[in-house]
N, CA, C and O atoms as a MOPAC input file, in Angstrom:
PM7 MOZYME 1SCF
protein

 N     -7.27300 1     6.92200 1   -13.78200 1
 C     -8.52600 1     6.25100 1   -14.04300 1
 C     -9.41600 1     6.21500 1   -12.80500 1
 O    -10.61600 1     6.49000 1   -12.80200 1
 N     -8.69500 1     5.84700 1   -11.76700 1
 C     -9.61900 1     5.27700 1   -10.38700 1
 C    -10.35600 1     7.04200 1    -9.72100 1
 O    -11.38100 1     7.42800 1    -9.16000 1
 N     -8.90900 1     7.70900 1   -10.29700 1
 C     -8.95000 1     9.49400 1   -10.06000 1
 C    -10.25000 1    10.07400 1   -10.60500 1
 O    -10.83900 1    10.98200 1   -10.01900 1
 N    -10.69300 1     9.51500 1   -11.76500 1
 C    -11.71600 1     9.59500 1   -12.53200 1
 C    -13.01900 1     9.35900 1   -11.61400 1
 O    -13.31300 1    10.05000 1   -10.63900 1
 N    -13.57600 1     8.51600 1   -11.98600 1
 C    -14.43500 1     7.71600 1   -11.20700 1
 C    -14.41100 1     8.65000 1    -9.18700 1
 O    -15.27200 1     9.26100 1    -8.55500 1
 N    -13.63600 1     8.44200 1    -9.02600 1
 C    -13.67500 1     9.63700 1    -7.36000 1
 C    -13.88900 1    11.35200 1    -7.43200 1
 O    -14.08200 1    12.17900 1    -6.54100 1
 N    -13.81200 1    11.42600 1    -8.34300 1
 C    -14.12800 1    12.45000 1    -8.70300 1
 C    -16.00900 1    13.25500 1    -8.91000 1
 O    -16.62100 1    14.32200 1    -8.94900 1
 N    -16.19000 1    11.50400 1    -8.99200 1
 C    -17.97100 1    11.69000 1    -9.15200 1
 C    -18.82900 1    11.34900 1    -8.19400 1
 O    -18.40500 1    10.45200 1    -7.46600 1
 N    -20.00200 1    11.79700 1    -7.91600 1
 C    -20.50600 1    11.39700 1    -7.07800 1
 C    -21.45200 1    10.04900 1    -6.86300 1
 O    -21.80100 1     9.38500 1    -7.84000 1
 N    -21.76000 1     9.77000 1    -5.79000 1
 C    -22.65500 1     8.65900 1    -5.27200 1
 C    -24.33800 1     9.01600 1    -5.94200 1
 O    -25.05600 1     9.95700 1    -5.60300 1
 N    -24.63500 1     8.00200 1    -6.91400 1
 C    -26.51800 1     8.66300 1    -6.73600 1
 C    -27.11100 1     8.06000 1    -6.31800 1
 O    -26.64600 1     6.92700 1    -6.44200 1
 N    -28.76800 1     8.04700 1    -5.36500 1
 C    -29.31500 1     7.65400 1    -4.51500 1
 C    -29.81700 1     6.44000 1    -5.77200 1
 O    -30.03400 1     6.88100 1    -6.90100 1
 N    -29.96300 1     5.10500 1    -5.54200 1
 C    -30.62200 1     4.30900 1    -6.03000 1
 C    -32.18700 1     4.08800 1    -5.65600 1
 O    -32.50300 1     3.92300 1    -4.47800 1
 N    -33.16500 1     4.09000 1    -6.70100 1
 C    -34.24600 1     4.23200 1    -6.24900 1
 C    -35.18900 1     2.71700 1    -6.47900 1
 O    -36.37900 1     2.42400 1    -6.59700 1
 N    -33.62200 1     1.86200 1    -6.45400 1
 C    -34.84000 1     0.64000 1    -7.22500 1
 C    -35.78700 1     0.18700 1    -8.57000 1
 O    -36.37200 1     1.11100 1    -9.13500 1
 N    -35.90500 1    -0.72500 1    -8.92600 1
 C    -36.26400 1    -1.13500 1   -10.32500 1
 C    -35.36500 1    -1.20300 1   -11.47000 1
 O    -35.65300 1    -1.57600 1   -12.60700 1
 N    -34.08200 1    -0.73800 1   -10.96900 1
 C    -33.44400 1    -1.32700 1   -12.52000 1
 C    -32.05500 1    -2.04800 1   -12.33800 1
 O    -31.17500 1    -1.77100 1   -11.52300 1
 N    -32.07200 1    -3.20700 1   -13.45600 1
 C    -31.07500 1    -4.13900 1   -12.37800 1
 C    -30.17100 1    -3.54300 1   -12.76000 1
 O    -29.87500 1    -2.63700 1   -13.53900 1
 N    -29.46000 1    -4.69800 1   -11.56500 1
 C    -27.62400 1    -4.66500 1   -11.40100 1
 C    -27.09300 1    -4.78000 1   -12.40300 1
 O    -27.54300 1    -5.47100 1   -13.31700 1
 N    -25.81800 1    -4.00600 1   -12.46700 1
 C    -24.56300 1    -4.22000 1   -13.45000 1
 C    -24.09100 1    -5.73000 1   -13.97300 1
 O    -23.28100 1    -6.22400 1   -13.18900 1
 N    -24.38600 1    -6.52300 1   -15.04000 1
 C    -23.41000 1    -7.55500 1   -15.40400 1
 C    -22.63000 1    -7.77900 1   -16.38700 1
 O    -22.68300 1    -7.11900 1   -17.42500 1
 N    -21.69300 1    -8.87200 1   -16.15800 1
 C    -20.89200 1    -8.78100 1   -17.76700 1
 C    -19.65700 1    -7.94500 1   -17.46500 1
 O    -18.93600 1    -7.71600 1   -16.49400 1
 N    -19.76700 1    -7.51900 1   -19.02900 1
 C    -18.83100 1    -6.75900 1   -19.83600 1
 C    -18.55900 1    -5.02300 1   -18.88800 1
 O    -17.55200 1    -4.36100 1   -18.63600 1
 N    -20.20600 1    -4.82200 1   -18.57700 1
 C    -20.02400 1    -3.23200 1   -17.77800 1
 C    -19.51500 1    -3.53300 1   -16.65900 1
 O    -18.51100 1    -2.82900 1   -16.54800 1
 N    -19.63600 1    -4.19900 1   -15.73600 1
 C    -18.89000 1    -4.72300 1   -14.42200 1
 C    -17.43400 1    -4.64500 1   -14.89700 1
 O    -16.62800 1    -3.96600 1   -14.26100 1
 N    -17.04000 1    -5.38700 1   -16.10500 1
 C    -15.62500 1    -5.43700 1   -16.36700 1
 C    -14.82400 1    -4.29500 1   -16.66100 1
 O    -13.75400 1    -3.99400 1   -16.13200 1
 N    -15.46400 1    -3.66900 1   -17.58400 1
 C    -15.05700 1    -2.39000 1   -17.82100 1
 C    -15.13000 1    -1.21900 1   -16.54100 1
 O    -14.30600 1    -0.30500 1   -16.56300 1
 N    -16.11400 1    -1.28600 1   -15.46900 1
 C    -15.86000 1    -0.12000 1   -14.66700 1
 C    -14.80900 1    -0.69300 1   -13.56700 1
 O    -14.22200 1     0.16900 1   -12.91300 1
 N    -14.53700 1    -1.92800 1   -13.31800 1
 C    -13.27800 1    -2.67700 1   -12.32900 1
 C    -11.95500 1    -1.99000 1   -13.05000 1
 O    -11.05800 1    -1.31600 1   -12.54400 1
 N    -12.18100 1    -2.44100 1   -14.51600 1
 C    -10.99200 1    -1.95000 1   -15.12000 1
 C    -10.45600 1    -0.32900 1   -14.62700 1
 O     -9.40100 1    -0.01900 1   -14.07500 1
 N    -11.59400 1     0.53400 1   -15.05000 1
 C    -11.69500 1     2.12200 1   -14.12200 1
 C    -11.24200 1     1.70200 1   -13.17300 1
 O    -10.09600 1     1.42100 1   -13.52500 1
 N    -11.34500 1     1.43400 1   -12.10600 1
 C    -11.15800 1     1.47100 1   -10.86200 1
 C     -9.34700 1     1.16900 1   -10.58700 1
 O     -8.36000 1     1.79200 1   -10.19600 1
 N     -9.68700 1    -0.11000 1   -11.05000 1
 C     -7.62500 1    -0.65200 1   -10.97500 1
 C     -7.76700 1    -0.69800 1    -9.39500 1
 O     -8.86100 1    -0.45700 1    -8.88500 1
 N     -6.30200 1    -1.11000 1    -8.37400 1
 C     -6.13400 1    -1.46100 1    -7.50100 1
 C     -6.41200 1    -2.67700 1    -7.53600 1
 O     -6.45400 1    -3.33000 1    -8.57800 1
 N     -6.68800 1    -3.22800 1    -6.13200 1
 C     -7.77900 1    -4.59800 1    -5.45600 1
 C     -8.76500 1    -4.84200 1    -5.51200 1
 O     -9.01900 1    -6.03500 1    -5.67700 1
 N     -9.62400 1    -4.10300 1    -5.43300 1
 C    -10.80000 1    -4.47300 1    -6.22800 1
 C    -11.15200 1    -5.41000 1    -6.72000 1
 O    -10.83100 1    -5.61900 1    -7.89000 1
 N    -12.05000 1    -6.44100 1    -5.91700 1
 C    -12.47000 1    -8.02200 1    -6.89300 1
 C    -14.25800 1    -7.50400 1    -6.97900 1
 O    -14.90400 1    -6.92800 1    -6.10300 1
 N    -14.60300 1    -7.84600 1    -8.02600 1
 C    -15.70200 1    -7.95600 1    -8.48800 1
 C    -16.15500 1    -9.70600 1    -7.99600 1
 O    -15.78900 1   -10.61500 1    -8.74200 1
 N    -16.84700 1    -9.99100 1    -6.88500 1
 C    -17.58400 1   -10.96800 1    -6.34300 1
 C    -18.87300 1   -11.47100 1    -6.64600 1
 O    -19.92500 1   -10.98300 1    -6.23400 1
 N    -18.76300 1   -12.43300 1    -7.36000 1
 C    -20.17100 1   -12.86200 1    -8.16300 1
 C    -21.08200 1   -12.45200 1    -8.46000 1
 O    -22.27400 1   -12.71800 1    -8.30900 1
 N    -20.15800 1   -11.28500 1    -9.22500 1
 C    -21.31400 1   -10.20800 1    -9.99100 1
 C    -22.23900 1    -9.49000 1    -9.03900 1
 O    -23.08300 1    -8.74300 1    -9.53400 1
 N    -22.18400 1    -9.61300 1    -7.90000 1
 C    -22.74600 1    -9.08700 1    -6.65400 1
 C    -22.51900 1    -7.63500 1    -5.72200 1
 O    -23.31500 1    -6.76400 1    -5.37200 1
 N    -21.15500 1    -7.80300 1    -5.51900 1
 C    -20.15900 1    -7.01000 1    -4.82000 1
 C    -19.27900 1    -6.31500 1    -4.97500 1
 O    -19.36100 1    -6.24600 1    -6.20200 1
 N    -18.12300 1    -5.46200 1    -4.63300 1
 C    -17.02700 1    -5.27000 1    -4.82500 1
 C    -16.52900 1    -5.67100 1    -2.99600 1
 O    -17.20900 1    -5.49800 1    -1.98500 1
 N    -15.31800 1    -6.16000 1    -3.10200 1
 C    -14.39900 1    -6.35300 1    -1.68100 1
 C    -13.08300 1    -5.84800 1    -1.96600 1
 O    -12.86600 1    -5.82500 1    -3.17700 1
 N    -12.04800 1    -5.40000 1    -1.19300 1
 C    -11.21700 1    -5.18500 1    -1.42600 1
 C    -10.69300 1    -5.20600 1     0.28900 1
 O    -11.35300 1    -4.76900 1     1.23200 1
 N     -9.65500 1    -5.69000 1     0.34200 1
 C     -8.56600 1    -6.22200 1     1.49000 1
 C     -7.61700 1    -5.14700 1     2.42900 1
 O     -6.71200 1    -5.51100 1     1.67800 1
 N     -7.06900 1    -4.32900 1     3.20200 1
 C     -6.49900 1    -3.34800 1     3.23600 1
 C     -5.23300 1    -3.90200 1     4.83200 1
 O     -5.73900 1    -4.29800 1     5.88200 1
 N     -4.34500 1    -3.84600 1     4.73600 1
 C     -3.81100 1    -3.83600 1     5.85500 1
 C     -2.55100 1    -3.18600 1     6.25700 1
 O     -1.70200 1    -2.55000 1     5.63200 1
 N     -2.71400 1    -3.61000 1     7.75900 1
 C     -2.25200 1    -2.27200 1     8.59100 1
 C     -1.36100 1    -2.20700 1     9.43400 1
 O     -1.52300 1    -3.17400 1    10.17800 1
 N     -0.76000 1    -1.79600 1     9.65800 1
 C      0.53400 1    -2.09000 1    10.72600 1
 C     -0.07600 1    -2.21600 1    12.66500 1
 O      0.58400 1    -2.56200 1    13.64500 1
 N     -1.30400 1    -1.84700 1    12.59000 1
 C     -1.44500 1    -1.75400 1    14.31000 1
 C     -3.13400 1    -1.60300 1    14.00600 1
 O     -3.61800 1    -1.46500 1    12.88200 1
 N     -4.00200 1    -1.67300 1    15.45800 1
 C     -4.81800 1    -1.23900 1    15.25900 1
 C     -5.50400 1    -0.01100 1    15.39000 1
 O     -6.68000 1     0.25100 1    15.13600 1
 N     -4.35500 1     0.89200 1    15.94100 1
 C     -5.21100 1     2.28600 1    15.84100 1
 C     -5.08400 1     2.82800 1    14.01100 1
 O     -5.39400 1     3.92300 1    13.54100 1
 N     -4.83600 1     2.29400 1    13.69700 1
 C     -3.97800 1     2.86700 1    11.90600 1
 C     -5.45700 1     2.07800 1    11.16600 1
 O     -6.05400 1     2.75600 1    10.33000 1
 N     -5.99500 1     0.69500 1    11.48800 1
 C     -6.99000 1     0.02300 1    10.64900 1
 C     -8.12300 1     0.94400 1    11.29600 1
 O     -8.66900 1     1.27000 1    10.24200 1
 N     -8.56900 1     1.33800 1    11.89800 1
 C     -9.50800 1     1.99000 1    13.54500 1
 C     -9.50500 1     3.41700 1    12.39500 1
 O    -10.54000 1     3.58400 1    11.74900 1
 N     -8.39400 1     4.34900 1    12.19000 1
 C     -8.74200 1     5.56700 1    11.86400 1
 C     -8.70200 1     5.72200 1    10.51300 1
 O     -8.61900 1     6.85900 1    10.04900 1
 N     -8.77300 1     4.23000 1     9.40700 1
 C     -8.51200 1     3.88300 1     7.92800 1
 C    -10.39500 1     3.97400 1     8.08400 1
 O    -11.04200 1     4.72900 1     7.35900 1
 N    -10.95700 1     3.20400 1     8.99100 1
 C    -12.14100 1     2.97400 1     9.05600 1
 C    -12.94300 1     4.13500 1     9.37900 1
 O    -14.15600 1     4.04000 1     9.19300 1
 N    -12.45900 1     5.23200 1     9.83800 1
 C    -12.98600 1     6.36900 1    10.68100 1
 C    -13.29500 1     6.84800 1     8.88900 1
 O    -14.30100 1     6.77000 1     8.18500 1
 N    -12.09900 1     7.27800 1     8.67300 1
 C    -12.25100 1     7.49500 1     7.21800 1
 C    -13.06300 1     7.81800 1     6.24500 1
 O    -13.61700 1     8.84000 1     5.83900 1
 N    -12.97200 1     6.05200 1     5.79700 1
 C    -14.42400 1     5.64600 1     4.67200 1
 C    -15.56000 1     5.77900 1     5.49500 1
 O    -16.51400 1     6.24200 1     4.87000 1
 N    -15.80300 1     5.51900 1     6.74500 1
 C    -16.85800 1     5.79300 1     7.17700 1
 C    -17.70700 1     7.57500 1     6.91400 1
 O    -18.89000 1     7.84000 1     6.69500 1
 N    -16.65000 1     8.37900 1     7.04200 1
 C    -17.08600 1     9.87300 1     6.94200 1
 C    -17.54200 1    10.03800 1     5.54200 1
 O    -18.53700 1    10.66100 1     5.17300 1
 N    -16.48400 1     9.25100 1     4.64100 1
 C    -17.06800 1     9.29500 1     3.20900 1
 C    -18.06800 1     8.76000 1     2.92300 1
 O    -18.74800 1     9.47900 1     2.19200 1
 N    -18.60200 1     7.63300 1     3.18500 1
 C    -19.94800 1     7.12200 1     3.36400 1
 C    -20.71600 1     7.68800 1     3.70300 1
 O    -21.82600 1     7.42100 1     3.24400 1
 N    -20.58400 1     8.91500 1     4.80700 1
 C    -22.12800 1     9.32800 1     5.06900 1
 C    -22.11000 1    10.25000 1     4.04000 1
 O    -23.06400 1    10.20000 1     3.26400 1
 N    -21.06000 1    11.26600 1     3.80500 1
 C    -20.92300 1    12.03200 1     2.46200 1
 C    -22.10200 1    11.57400 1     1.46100 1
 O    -23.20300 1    11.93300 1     1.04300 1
 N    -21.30700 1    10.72000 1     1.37000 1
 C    -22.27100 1     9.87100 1    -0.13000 1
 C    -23.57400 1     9.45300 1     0.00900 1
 O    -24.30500 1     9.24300 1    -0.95900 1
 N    -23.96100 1     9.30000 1     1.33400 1
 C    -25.24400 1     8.40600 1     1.63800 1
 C    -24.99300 1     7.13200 1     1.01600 1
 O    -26.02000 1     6.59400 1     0.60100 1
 N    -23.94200 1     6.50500 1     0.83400 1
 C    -23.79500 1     5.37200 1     0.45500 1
 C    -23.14400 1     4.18500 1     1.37100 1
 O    -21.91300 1     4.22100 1     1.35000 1
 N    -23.45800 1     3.59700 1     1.82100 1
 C    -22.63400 1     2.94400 1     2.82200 1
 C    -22.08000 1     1.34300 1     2.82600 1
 O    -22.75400 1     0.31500 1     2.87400 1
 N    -21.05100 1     1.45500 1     2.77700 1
 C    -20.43200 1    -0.27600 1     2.40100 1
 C    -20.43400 1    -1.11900 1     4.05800 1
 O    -20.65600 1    -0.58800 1     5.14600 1
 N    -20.13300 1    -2.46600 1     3.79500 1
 C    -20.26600 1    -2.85800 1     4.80900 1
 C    -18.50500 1    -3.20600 1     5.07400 1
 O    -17.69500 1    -3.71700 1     4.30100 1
 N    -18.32100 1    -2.67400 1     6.55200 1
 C    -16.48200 1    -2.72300 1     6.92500 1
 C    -16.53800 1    -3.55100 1     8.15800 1
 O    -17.28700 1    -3.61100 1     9.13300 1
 N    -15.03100 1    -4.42000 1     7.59100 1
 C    -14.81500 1    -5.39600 1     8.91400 1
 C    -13.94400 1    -5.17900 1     9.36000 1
 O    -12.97700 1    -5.08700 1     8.60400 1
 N    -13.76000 1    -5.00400 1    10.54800 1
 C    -12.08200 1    -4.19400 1    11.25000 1
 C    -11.79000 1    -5.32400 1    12.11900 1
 O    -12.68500 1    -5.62900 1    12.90700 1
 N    -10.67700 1    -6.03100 1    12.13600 1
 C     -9.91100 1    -6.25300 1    13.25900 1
 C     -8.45500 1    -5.98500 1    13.01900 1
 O     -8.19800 1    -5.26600 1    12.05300 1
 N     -7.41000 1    -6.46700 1    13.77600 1
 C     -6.25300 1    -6.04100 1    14.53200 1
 C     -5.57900 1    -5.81000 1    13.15500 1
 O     -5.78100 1    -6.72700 1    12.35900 1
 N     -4.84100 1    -4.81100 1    12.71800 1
 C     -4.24800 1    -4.44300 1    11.50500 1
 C     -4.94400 1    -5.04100 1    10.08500 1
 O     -4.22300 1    -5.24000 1     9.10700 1
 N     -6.26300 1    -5.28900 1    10.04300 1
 C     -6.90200 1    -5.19000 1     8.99300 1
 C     -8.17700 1    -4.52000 1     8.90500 1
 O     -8.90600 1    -4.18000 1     9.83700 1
 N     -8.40100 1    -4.33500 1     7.32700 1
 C    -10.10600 1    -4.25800 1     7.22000 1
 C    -10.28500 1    -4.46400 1     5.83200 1
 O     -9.50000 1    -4.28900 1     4.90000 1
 N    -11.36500 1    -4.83600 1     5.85200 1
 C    -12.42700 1    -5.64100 1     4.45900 1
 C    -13.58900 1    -4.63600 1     4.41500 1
 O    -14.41800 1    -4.21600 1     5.22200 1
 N    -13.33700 1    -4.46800 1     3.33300 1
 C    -14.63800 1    -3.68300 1     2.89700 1
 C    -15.82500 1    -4.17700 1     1.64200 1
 O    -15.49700 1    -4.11000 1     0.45700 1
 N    -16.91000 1    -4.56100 1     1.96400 1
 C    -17.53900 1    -4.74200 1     1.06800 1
 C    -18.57900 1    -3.36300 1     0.49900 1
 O    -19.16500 1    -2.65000 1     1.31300 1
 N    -18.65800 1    -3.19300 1    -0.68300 1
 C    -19.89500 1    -2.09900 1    -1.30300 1
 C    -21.06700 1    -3.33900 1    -2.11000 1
 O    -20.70700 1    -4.50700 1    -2.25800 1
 N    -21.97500 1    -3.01900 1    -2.40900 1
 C    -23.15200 1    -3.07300 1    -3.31000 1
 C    -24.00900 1    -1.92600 1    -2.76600 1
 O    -23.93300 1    -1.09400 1    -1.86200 1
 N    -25.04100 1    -2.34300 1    -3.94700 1
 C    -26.56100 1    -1.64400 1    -3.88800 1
 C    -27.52900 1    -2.07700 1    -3.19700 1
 O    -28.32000 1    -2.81400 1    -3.78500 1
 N    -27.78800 1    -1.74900 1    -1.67600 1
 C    -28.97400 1    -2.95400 1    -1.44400 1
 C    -30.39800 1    -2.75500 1    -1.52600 1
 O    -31.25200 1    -3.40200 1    -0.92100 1
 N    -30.55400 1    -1.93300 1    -2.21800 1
 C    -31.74300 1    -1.43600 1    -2.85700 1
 C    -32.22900 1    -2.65400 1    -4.04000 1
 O    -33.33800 1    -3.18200 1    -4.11800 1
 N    -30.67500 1    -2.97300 1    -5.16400 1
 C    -31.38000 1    -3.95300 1    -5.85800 1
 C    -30.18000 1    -5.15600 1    -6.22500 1
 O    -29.84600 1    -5.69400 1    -7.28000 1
 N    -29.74000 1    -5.27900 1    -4.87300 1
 C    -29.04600 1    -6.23600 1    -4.46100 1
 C    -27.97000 1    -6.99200 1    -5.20500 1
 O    -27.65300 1    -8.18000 1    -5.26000 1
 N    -27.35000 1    -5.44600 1    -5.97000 1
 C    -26.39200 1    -5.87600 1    -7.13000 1
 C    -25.34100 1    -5.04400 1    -7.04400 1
 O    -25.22700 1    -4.55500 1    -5.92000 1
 N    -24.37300 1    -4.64000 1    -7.98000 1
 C    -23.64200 1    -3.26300 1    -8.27300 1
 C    -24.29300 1    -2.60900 1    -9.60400 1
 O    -24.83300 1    -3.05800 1   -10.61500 1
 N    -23.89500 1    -1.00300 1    -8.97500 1
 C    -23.89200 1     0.03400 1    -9.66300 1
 C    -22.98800 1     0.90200 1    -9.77100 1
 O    -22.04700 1     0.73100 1    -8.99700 1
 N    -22.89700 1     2.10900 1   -10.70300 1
 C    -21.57400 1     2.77800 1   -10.88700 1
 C    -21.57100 1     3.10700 1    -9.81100 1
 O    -20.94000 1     2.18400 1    -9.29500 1
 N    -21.89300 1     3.97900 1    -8.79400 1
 C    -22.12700 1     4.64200 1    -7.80700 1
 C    -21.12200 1     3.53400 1    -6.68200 1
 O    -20.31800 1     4.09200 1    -5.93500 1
 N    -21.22800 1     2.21400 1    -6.64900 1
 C    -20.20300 1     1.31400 1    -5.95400 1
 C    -19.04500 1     1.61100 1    -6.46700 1
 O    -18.21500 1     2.21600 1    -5.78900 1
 N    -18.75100 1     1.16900 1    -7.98400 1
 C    -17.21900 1     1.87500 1    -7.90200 1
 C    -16.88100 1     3.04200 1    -7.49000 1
 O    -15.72200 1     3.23900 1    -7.12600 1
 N    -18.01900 1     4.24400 1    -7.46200 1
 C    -17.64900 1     5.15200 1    -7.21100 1
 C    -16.86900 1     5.43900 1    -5.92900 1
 O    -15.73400 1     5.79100 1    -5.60700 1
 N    -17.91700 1     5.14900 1    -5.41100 1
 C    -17.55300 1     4.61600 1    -3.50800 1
 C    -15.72500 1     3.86500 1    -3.52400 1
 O    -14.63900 1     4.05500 1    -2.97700 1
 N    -16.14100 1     3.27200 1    -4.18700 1
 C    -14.44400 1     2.26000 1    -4.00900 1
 C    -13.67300 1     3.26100 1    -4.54000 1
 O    -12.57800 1     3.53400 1    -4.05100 1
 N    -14.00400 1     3.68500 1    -5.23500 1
 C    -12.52800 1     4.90400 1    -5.69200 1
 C    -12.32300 1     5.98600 1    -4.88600 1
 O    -11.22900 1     6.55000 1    -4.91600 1
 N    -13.15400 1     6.34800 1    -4.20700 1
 C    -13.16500 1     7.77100 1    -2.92300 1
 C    -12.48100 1     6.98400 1    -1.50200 1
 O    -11.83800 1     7.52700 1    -0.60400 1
 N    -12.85900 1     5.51500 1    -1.63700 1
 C    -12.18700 1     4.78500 1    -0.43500 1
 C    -10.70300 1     4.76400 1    -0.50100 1
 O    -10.01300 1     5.12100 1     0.45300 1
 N    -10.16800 1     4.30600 1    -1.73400 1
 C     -8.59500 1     4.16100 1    -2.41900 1
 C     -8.01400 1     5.37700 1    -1.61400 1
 O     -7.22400 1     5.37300 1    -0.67000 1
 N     -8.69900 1     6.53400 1    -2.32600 1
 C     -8.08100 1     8.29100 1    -2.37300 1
 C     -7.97900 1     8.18300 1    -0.97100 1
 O     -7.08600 1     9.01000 1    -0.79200 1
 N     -8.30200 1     7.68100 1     0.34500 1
 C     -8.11300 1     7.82800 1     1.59500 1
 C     -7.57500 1     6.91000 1     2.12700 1
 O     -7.86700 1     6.72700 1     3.30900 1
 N     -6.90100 1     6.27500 1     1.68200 1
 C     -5.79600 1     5.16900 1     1.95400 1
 C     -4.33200 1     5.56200 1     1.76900 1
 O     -3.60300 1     5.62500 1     0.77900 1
 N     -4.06500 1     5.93700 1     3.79100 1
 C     -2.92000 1     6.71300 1     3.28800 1
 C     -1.45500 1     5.61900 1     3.00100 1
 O     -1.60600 1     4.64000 1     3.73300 1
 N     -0.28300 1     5.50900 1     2.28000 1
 C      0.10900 1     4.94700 1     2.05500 1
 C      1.12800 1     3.98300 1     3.09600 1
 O      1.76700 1     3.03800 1     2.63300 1

């Protein structure tokens, strides 16, 4: 499912049409599976941790490369064997598929 969804790409949001709520939020989390919390209908976050910090450091190197890929960019918090990642749209300050998308290309680079 999450295989699904990473498979597709990021599209540039151009503004004017709202955010995801409800039922479609529920259903594309469901896609996604993992950690993944859907945050007041706002966000996606998801938690990741790490045995040291060069391992959270090159988890972050990572999603970061995929981010520019995408032109999509989440916001990442790194310290000592962790990182937090938040995605939205801040174009219209909500989620869109294109966030799960992002979260599912992040998963695929999470090595185990």
């Amino acid at each position: 499912m999450a295989s699904e969804l990473a498979q597709k790409e990021c599209q540039p949001c151009k503004g004017g049409i709202p955010p995801l709520k409800g039922q479609e939020l529920n259903d594309l989390q469901a896609r996604l599976g993992g950690d993944w919390k859907v945050v007041n209908e706002h966000h996606l976050e998801n938690h990741y941790d790490f045995d040291d910090w060069m391992q959270a450091a090159d988890f972050t190197h990572r999603v970061a490369q995929i981010a520019d890929e995408q032109n999509h960019h989440p916001d990442i918090h790194l310290s000592y064997g962790k990182v937090k990642i938040e995605i939205w749209t801040h174009k219209i300050d909500g989620l869109t598929e294109s966030d799960f998308v992002l979260a599912a290309k992040v998963d695929e680079v999470r090595e185990p």
